[in-house]
C-alpha positions as CSV (number, residue, x, y, z in Angstrom):
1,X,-84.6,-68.2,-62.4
2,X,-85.5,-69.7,-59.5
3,X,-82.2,-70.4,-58.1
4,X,-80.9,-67.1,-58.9
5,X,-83.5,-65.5,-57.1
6,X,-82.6,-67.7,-53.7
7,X,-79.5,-66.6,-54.3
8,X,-80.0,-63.4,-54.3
9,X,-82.4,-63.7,-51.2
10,X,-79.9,-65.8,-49.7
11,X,-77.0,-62.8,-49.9
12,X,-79.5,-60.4,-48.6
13,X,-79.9,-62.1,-45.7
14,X,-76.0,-62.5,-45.3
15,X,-75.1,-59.0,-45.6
16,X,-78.5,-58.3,-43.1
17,X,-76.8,-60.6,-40.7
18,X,-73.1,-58.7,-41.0
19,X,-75.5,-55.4,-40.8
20,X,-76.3,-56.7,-37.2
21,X,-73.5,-58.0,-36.6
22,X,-71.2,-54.8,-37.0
23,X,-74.3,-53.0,-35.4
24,X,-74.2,-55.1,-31.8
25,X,-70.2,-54.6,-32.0
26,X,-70.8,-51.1,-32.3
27,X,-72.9,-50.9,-29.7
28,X,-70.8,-52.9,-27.4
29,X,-67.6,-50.7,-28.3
30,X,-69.6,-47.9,-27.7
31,X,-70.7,-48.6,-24.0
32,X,-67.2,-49.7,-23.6
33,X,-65.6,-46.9,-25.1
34,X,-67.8,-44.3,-22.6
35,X,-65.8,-45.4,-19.7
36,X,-62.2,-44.5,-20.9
37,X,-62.3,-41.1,-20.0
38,X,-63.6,-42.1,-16.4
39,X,-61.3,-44.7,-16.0
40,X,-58.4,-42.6,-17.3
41,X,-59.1,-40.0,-14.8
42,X,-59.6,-42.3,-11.8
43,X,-56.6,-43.9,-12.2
44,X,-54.3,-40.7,-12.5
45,X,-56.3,-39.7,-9.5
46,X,-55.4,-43.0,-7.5
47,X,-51.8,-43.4,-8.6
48,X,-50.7,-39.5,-8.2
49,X,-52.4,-39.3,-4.4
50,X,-50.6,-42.9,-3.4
51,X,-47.3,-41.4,-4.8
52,X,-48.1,-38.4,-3.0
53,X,-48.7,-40.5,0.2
54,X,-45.2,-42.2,-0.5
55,X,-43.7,-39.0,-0.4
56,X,-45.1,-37.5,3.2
57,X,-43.8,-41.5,3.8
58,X,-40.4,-41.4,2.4
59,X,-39.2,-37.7,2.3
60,X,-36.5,-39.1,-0.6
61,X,-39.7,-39.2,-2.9
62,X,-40.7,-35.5,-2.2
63,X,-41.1,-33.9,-5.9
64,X,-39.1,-31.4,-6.7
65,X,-37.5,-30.5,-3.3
66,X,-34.1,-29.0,-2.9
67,X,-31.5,-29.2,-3.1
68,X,-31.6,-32.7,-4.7
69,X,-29.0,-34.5,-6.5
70,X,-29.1,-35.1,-10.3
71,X,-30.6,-39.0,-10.5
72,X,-33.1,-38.2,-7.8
73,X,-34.4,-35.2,-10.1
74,X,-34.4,-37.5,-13.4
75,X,-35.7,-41.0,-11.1
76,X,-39.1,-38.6,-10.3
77,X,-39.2,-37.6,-13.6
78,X,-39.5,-41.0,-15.3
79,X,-41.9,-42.1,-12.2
80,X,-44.0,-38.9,-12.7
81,X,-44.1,-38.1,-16.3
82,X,-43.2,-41.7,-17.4
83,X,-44.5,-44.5,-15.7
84,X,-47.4,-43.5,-14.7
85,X,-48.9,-42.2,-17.2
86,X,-47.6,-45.2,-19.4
87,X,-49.2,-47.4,-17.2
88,X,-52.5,-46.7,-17.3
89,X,-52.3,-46.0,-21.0
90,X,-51.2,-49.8,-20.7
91,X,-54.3,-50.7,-18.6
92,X,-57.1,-49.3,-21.0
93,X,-55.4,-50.0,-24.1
94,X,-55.5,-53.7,-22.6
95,X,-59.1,-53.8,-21.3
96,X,-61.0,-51.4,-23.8
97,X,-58.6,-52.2,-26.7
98,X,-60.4,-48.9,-28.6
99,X,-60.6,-48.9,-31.9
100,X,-57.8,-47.3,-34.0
101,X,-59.7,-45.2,-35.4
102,X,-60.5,-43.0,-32.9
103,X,-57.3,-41.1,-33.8
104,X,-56.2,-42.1,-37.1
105,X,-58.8,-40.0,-39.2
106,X,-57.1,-36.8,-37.7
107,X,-54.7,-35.4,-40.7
108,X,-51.3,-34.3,-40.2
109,X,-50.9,-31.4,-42.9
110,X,-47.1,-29.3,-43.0
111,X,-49.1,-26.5,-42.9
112,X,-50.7,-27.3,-39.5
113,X,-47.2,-28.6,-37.7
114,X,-45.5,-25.3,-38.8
115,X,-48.2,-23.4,-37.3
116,X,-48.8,-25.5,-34.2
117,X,-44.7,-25.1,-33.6
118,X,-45.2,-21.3,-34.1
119,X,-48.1,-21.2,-31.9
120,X,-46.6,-23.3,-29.1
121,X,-43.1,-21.4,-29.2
122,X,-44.7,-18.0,-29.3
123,X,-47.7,-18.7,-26.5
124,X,-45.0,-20.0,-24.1
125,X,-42.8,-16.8,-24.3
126,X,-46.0,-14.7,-24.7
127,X,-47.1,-16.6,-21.1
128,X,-43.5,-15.6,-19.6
129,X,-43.7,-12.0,-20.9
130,X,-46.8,-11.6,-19.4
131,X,-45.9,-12.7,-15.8
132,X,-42.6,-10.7,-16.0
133,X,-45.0,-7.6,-17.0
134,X,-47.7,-8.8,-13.6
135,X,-44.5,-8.5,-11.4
136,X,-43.4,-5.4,-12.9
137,X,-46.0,-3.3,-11.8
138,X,-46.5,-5.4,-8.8
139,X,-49.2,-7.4,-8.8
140,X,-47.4,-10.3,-8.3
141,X,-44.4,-11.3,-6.2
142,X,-41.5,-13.3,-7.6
143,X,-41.9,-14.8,-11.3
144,X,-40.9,-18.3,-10.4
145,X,-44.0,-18.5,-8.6
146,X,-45.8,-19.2,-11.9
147,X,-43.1,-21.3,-13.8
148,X,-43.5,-25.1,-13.8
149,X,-41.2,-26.4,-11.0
150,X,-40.6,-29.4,-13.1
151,X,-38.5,-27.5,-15.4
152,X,-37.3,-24.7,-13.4
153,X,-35.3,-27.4,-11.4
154,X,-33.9,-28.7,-14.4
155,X,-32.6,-24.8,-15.6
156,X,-29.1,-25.2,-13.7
157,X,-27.9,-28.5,-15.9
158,X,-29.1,-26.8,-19.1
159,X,-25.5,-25.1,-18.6
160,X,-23.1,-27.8,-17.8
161,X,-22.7,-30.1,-21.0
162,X,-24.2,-31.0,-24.3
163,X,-25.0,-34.2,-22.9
164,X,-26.7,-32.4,-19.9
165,X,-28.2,-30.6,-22.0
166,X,-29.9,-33.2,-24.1
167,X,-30.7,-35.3,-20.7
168,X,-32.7,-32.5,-19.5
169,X,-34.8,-32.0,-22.5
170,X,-35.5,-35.2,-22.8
171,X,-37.0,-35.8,-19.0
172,X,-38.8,-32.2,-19.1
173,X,-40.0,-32.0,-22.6
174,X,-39.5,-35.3,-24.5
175,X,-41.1,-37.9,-21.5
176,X,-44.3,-35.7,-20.9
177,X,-44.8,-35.1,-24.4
178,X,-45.2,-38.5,-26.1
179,X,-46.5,-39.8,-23.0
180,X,-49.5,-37.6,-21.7
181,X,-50.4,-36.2,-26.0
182,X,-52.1,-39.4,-26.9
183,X,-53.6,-40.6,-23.4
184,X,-55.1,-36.8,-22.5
185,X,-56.2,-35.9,-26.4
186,X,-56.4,-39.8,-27.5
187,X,-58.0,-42.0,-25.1
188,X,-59.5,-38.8,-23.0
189,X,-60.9,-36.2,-25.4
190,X,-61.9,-38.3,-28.2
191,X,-64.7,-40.3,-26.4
192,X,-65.9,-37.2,-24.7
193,X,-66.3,-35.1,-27.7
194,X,-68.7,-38.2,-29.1
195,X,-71.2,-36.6,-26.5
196,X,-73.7,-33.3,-26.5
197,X,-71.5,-31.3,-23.6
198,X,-68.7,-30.5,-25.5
199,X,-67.4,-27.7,-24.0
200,X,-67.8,-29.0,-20.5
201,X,-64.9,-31.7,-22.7
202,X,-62.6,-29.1,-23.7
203,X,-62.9,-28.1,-19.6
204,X,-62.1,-31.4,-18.2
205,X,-59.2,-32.2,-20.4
206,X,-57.5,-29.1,-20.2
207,X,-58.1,-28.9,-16.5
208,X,-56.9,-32.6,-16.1
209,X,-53.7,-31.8,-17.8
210,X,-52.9,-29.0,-15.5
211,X,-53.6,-30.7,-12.4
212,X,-51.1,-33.8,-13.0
213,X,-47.9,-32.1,-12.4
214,X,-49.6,-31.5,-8.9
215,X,-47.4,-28.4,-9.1
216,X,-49.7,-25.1,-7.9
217,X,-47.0,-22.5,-9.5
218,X,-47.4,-24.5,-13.0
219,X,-51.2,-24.7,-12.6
220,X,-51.8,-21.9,-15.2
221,X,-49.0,-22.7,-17.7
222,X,-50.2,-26.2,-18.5
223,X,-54.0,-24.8,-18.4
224,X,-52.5,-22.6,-21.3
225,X,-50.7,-25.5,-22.6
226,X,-53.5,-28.1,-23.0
227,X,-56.3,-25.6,-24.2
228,X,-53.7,-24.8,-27.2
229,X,-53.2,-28.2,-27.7
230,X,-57.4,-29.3,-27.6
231,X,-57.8,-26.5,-29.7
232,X,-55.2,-28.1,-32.2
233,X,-56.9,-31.4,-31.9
234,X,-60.3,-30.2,-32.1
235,X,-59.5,-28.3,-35.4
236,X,-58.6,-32.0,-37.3
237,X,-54.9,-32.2,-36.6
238,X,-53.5,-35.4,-35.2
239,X,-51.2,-36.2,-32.4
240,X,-48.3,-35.6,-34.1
241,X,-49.3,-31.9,-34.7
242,X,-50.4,-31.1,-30.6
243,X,-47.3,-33.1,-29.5
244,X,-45.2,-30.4,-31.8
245,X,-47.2,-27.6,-30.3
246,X,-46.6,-28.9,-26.4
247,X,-43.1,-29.7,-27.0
248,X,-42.4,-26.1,-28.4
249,X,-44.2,-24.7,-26.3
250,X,-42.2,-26.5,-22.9
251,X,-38.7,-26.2,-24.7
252,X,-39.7,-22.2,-25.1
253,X,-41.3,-22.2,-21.3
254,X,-37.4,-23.6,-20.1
255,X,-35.6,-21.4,-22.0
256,X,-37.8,-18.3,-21.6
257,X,-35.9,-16.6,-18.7
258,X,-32.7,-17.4,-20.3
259,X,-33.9,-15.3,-23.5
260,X,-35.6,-12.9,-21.8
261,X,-32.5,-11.9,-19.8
262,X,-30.8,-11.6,-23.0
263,X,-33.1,-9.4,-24.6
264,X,-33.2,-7.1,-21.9
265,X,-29.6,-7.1,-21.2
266,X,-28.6,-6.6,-24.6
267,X,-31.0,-5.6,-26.7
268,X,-33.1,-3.2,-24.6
269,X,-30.6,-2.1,-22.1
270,X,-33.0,-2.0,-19.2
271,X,-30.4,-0.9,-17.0
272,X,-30.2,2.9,-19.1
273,X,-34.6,3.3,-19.0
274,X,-36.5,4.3,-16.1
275,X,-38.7,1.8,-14.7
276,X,-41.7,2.8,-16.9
277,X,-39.9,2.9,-19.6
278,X,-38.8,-0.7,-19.0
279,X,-42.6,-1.6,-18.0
280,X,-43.8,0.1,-21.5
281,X,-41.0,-1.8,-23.8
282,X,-42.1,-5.2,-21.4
283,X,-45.4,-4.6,-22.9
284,X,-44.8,-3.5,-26.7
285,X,-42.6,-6.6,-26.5
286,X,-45.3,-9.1,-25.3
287,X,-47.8,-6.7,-27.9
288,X,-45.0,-8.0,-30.8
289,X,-44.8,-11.6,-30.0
290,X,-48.8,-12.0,-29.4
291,X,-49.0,-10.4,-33.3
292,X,-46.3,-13.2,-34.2
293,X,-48.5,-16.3,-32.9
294,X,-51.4,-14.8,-34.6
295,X,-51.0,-16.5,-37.8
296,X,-51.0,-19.9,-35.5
297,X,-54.1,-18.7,-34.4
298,X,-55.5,-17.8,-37.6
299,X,-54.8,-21.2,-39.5
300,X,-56.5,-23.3,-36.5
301,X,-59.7,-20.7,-36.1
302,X,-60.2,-19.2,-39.3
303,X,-58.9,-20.7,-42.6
304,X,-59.7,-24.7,-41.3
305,X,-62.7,-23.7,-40.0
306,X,-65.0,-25.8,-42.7
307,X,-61.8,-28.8,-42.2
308,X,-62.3,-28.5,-38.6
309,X,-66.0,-29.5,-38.8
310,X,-65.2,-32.0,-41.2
311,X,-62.4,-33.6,-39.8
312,X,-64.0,-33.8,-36.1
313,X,-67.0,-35.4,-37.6
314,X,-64.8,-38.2,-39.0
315,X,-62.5,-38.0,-36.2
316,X,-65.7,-39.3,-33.7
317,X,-66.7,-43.0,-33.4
318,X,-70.2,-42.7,-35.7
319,X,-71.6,-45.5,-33.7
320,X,-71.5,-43.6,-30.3
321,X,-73.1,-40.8,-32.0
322,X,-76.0,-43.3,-32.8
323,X,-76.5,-45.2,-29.4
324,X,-75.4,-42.1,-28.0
325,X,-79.4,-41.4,-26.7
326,X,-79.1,-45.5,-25.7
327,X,-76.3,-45.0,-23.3
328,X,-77.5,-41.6,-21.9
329,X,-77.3,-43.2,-17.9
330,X,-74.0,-44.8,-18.3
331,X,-73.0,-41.3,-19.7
332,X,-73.8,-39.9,-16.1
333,X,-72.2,-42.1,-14.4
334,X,-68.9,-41.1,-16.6
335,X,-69.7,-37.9,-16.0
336,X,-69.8,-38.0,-12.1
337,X,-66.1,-40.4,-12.5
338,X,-64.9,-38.0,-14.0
339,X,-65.3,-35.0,-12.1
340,X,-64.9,-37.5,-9.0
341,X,-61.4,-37.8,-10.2
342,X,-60.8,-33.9,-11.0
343,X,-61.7,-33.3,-7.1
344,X,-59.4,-35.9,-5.7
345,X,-56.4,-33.9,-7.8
346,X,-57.5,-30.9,-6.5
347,X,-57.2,-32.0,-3.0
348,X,-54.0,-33.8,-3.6
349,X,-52.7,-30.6,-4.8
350,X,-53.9,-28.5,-1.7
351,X,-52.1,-30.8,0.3
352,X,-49.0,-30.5,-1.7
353,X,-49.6,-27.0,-1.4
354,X,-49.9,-26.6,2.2
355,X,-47.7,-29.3,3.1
């Protein structure tokens, strides 16, 4: 009797010593794991202004510039939207080596990869509708003022070959896609949402993802883009799911003029309406495609609402939830990084800008 009862005592104090054990790696991975937002943002910050120093430097770097030869175009795309991203994705995953399951609890259901398609394709064309409609009764001046210049430039090889083609979708839509999705909504959001200020998160992120083209005419697509894509990730869909959405949503964005043109040179007949009849159909037509995302919008706001909750509770890291009021300093200090970081790409921008 007695030996079983030492025994007993003796596995107590075992699984008492793994208790603390797994409680002091939690707490460690939890500290950790509050700086990869900040360092994620610093480092975007740093890289993007030294390659925007290169380019005042070496005017064979300068994004986007014309008229510019067909390697240079793709060469900035693979720095841009490539390698640098890639590389500090490299960096944290090598010093913070997070846990996997800070994304892997997030589901990927067919239900929520038809409707993030639907909702990327239709937001994108619902975006271009909506600018074509600002110019049309003047309130602003040309349209490609507002598209991303990073695909834009790439419109003219979309006609030339297959192969062309395929080239140019993969450097405008493919390389940004599976490269920024899992560092901005993996490595970035996830961590922040583990804290109270949750919709200062949601802010950051999205506001992050439209200041790294360093582009001021794509400024308010990608801020459309990545609050879609949050808001996919925040309902309990995985990566997979928001990198559906984005790349939908850029392929539609590239091809948007092209359809547009053909829908109003063929199907509308602009050219036979008066120019308020062609501003009215401009705007039953963005009414018709805003009714088409809504399902999208319904299934990510509505029907998974209870899923959402559930879902983002598994989807954060418990244990920085419970030494989340022990790490409330170095929380600041990630705070101030971070918005440190957002200011530098801001003025990197400006300068791009004015320059």
């Amino acid at each position: 009797m007695s030996d079983k009862q030492n025994s007993a005592k003796n596995d107590s104090l075992i699984v008492l010593d793994q208790q603390a054990d797994d409680l002091m790696k939690e707490r460690t991975e939890a500290q950790r794991l509050q700086y990869v937002p900040a360092v994620i943002a610093q480092l975007l910050a740093v890289l993007l202004m030294a390659f925007t120093l290169l380019e005042n430097f070496f005017t064979a770097f300068s994004l986007f510039s014309q008229p510019a030869s067909w390697t240079t175009l793709a060469l900035r795309q693979v720095i841009y939207f490539g390698v640098i991203p890639l590389l500090v994705l490299v960096i944290v995953l090598l010093i913070y080596k997070p846990s996997p399951s800070l994304v892997s609890r997030h589901k990927e259901a067919p239900l929520s990869l038809a409707s993030a398609l639907l909702l990327g394709l239709v937001s994108a064309f619902a975006y271009y509708i909506l600018i074509e409609q600002l110019y049309r009764i003047g309130l602003i001046n040309q349209v490609s003022n507002y598209l991303p210049s990073s695909l834009t430039i790439f419109s003219p090889f979309l006609r030339i070959s297959a192969g062309r083609t395929l080239a140019a979708l993969i450097f405008t839509v493919f390389l940004p896609t599976i490269c920024l999705t899992p560092l901005l909504l993996g490595l970035f959001l996830t961590p922040l949402l583990g804290s109270e200020r949750r919709l200062l998160s949601l802010s950051l992120t999205c506001l992050l993802g439209a200041l790294l083209p360093l582009d001021s005419a794509a400024f308010f697509a990608y801020l459309l883009l990545w609050t879609i894509l949050s808001q996919i990730y925040l309902a309990g869909s995985g990566l997979i799911t928001a990198a559906l959405a984005c790349g939908g949503y850029m392929t539609t964005l590239l091809y948007a003029p092209t359809i547009f043109n053909l829908l109003s040179n063929r199907l509308i007949a602009w050219q036979s309406t008066s120019k308020l009849q062609g501003t009215l159909l401009v705007f039953a037509l963005l009414l018709i495609v805003l009714i088409l995302g809504l399902p999208g919008v319904f299934h990510f706001n509505l029907l998974n609402r209870e899923q959402r909750r559930h879902q983002l509770a598994l989807s954060l890291q418990p244990h920085m939830l419970k030494h989340l009021e022990k790490t409330k300093h170095r929380s600041v200090l990630s705070w101030l990084l971070i918005i440190i970081a957002v200011i530098l790409l801001l003025a990197v921008l400006l300068a791009e800008h004015l320059i």
